[in-house]
C-alpha positions as CSV (number, residue, x, y, z in Angstrom):
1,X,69.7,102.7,113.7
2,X,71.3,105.6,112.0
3,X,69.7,106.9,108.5
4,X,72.7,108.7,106.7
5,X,71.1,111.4,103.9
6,X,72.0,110.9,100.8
7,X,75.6,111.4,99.8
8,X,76.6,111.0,103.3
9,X,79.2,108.4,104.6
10,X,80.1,107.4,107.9
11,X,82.8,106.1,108.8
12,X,85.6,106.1,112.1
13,X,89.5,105.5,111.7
14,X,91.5,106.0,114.6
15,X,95.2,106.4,113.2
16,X,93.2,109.7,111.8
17,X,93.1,109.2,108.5
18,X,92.4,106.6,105.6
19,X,92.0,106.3,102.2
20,X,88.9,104.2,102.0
21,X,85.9,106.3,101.0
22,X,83.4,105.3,99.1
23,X,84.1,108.7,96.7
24,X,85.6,108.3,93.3
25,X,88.1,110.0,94.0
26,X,89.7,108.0,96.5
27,X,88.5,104.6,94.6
28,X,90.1,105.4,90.9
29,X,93.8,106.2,91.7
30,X,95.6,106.4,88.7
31,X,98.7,103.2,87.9
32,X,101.5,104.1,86.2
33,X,104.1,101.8,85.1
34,X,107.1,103.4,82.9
35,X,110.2,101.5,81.8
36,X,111.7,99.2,79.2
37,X,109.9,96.1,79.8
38,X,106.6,97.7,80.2
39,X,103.9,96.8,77.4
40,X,103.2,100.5,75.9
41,X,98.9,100.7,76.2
42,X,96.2,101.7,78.8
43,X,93.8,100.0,80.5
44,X,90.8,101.1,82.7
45,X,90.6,97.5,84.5
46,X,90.5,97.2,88.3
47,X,94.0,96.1,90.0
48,X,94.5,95.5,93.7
49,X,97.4,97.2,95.9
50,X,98.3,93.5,96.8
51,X,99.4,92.6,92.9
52,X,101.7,96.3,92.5
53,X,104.7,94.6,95.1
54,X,104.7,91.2,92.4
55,X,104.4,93.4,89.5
56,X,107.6,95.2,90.5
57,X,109.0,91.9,91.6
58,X,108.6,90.2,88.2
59,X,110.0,93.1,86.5
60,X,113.1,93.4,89.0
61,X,113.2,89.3,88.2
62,X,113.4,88.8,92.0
63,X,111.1,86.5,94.5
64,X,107.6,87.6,96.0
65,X,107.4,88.9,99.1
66,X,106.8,86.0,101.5
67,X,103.0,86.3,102.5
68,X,102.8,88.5,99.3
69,X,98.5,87.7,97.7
70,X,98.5,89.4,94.4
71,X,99.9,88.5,90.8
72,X,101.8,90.0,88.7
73,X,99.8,92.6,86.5
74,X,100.2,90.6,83.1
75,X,98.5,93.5,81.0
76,X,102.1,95.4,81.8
77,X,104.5,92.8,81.7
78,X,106.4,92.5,78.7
């Protein structure tokens, strides 16, 4: 068993890098959508990376990616 001190993380990646930290700074990541479909607003609501490829997809009006887990971010959509 390995005690950590506060603040401290461990963790091991071996491509060398990752952005998975359990810092703010690599948790919020700001979303922008810009364009003339988008619904003019903000929102501080947790997304995943899996609904950004359906967002884009619904606003494109093209198919999912097959395999593709998220939804379409509805709070953007117009």
């Amino acid at each position: 068993m390995i005690q950590l001190q506060p603040g401290w993380i461990s963790w091991s990646s071996k491509t060398g890098t990752t952005h998975g930290s359990a810092y703010r700074y690599d948790t919020h990541v700001p979303l922008v959508f810009y364009g003339k479909n988008v619904i003019q607003g903000r929102t501080h609501g947790q997304v995943s990376v899996s609904d950004i490829a359906p967002t884009v997809c619904t606003f494109l009006n093209i198919e999912f990616p097959s395999g593709s887990s998220g939804k379409p971010l509805e709070e953007v959509l117009r």
